[in-house]
DSSP file (Angstrom, degrees, kcal/mol; ACC not computed):
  #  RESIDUE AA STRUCTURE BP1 BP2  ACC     N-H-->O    O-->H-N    N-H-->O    O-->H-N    TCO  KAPPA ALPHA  PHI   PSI    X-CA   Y-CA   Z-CA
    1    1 A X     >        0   0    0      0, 0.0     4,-1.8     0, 0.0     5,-0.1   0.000 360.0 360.0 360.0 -40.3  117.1   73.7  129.5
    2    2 A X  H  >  +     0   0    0      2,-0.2     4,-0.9     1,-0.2     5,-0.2   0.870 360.0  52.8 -41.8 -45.6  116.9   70.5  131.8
    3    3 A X  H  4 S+     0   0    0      1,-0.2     4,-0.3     2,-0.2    -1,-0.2   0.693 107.9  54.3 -85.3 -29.3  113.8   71.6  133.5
    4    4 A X  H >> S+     0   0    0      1,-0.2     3,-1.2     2,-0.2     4,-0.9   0.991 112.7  46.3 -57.0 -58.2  112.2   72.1  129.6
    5    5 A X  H 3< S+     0   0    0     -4,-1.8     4,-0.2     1,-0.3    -2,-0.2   0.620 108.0  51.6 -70.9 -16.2  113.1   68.4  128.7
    6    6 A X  T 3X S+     0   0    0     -4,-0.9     4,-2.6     1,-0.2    -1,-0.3   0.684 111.0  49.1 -80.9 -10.2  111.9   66.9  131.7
    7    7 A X  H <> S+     0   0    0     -3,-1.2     4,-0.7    -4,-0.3    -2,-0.2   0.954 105.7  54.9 -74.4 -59.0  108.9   68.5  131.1
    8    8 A X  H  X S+     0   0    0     -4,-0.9     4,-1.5    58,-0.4    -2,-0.2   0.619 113.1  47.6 -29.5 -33.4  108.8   67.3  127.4
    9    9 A X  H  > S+     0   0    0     -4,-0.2     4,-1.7     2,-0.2     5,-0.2   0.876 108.1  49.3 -81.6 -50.7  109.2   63.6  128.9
   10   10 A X  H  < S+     0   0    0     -4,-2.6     4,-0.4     1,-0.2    -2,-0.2   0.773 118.2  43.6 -70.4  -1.0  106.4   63.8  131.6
   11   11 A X  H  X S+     0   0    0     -4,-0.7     4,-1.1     2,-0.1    -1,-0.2   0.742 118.9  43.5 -99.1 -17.8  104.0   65.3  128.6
   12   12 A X  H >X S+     0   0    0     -4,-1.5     3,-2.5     1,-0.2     4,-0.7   0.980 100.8  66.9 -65.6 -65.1  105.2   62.7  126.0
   13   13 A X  H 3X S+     0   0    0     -4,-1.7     4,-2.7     1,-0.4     3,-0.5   0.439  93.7  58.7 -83.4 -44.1  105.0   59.9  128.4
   14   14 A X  H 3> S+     0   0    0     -4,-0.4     4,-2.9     1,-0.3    -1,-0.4   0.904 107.9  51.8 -40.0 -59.1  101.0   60.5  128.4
   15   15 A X  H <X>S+     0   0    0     -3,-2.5     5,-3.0    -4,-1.1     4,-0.9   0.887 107.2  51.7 -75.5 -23.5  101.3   59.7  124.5
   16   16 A X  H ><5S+     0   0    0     -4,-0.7     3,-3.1    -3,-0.5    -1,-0.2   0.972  99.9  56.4 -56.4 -46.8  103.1   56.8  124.9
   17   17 A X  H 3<5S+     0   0    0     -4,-2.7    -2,-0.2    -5,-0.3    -1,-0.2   0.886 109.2  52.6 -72.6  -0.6  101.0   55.3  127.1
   18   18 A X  H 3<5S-     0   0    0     -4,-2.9    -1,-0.2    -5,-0.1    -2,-0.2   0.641 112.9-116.6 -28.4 -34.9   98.4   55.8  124.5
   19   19 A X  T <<5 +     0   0    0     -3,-3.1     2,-0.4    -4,-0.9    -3,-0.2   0.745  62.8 148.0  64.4  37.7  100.3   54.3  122.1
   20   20 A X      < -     0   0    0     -5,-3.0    -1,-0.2     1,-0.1     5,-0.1  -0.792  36.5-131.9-104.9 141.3  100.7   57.3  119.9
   21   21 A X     >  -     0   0    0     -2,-0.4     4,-1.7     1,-0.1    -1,-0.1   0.079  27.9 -93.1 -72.1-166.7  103.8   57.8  117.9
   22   22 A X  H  > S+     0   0    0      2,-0.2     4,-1.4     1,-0.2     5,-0.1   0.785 119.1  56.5 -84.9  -1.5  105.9   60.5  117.3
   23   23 A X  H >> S+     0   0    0      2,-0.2     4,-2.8     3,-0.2     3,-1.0   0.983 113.3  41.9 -63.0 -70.0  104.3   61.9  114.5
   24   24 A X  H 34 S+     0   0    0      1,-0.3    -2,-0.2     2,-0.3    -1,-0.2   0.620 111.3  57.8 -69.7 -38.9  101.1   62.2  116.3
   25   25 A X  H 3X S+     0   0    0     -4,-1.7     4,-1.2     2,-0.2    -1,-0.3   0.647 106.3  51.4 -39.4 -36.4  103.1   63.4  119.4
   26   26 A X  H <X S+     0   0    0     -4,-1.4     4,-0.8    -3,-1.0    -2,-0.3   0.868 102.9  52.5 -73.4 -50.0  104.4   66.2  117.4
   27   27 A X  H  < S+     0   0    0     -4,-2.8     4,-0.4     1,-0.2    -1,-0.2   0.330 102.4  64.9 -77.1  10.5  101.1   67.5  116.0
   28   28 A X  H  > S+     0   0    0     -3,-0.2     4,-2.8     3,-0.1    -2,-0.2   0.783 108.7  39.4 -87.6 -53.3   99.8   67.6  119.9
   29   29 A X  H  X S+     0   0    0     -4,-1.2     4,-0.9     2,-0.3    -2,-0.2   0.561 113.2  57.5 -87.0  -6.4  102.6   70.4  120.5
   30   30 A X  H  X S+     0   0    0     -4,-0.8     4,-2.6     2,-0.2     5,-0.4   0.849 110.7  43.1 -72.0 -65.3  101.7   72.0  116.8
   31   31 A X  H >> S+     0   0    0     -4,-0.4     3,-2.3     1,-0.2     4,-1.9   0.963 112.3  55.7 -53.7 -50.6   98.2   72.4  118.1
   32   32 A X  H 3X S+     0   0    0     -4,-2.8     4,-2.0     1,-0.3    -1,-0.2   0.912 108.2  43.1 -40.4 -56.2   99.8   73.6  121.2
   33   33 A X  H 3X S+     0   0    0     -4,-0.9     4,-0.8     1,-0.2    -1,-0.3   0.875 117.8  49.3 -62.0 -35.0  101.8   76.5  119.5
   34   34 A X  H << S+     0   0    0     -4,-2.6     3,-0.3    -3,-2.3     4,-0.3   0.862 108.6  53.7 -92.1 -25.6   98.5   77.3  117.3
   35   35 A X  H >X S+     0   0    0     -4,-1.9     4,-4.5    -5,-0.4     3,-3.1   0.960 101.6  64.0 -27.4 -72.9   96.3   77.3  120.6
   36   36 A X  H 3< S+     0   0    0     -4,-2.0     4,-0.4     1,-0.3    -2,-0.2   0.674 103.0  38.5 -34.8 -59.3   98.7   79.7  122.0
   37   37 A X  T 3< S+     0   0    0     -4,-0.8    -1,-0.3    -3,-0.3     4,-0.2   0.385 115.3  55.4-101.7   7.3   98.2   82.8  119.5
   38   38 A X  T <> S+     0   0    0     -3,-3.1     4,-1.4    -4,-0.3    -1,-0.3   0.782 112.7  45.4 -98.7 -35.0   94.2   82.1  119.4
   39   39 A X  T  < S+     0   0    0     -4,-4.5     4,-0.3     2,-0.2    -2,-0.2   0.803 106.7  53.1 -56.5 -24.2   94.4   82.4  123.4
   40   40 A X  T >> S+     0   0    0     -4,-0.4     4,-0.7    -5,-0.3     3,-0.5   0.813 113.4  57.0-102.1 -36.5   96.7   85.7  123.4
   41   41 A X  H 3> S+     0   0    0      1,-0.2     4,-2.1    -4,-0.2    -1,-0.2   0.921 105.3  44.7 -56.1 -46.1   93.6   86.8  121.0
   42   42 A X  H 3< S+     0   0    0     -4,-1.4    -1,-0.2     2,-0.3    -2,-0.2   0.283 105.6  53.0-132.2  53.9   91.2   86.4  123.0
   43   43 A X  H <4 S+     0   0    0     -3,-0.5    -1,-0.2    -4,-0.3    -2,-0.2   0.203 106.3  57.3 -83.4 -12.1   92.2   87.6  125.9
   44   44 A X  H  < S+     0   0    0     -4,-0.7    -2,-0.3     1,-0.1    -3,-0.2   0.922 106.8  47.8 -89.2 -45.0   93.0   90.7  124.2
   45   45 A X  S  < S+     0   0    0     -4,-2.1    -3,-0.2     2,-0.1    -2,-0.1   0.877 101.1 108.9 -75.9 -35.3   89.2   90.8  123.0
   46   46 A X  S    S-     0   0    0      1,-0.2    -3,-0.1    -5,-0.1     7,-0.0   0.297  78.5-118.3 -30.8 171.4   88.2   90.1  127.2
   47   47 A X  S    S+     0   0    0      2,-0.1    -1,-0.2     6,-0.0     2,-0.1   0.136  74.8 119.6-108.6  11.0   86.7   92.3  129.7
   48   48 A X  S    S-     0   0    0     -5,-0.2     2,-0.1     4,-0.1     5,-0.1  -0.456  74.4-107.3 -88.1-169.5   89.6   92.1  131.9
   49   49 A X        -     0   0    0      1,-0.1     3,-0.3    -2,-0.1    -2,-0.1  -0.622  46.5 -97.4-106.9 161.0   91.4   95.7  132.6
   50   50 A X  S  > S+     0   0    0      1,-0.3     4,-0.6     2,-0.2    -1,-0.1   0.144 115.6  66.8 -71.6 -16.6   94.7   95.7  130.7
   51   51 A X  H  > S+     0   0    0      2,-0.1     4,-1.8     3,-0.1    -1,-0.3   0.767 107.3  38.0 -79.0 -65.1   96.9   94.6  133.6
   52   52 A X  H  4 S+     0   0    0     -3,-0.3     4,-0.3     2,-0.2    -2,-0.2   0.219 107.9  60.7 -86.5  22.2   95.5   91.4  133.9
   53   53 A X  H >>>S+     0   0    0      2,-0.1     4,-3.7     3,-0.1     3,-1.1   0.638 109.5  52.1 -86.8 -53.4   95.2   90.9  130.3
   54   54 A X  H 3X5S+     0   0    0     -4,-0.6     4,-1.5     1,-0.3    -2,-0.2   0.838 115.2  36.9 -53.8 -35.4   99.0   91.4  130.5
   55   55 A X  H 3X5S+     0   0    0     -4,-1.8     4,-1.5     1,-0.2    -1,-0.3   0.791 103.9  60.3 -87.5 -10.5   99.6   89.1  132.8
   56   56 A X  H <>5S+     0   0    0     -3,-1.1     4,-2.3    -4,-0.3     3,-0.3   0.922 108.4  51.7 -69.0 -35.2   97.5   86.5  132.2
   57   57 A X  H  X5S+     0   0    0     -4,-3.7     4,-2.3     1,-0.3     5,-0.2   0.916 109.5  52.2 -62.1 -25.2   99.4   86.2  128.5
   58   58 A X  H  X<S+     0   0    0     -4,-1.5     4,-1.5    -5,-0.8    -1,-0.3   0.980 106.3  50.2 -78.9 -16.0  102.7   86.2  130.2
   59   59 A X  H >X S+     0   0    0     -4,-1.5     4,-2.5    -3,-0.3     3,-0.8   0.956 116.2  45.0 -63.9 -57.7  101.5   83.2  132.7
   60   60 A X  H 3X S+     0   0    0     -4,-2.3     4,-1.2     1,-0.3    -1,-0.3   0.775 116.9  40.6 -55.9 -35.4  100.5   81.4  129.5
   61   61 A X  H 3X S+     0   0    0     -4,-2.3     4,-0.5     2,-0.2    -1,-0.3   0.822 119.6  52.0 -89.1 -25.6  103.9   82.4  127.4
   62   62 A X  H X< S+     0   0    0     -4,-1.5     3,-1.8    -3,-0.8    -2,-0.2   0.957 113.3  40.9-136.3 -77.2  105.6   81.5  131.0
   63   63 A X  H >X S+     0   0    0     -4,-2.5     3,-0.9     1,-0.3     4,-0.6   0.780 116.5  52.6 -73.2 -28.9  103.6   77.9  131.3
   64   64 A X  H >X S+     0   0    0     -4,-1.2     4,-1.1    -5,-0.4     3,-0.6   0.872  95.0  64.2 -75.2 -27.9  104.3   77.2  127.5
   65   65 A X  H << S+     0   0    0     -3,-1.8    -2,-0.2    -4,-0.5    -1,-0.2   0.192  85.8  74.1 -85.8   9.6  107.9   77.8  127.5
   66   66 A X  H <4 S+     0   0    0     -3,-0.9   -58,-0.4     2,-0.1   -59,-0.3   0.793 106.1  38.0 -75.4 -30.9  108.2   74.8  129.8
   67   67 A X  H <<        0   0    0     -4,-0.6   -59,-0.3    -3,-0.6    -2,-0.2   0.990 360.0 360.0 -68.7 -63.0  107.4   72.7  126.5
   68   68 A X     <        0   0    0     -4,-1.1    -1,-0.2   -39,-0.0    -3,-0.1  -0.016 360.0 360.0 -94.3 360.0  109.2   74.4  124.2
């Protein structure tokens, strides 16, 4: 649970130094979440064999669940 939030700091800390609020921070990790299930699509539609479909989605559900 630590390891999520620190994670959560070092990708906000980008939109601060932007100077974006949190609003705007928040709809970055929306698009993130909607990203997600258009990626898991099309890797299912790819030409890799079924093994490495599978793992590439879990590396992605893996590398997302840092955020989240």
């Amino acid at each position: 649970m630590i390891f999520n939030k620190l994670y959560q700091i070092a990708y906000n800390l980008p939109g601060e130094v932007l100077d974006l609020n949190d609003k705007q921070i928040s709809f970055v990790y929306k698009k993130l979440i909607d990203w997600l299930s258009e990626a898991i699509q099309m890797i299912d539609g790819s030409f890799f064999n079924p093994a490495n479909k599978n793992r590439y989605k879990d590396l992605i559900q893996e590398r997302m669940g840092l955020f989240f």
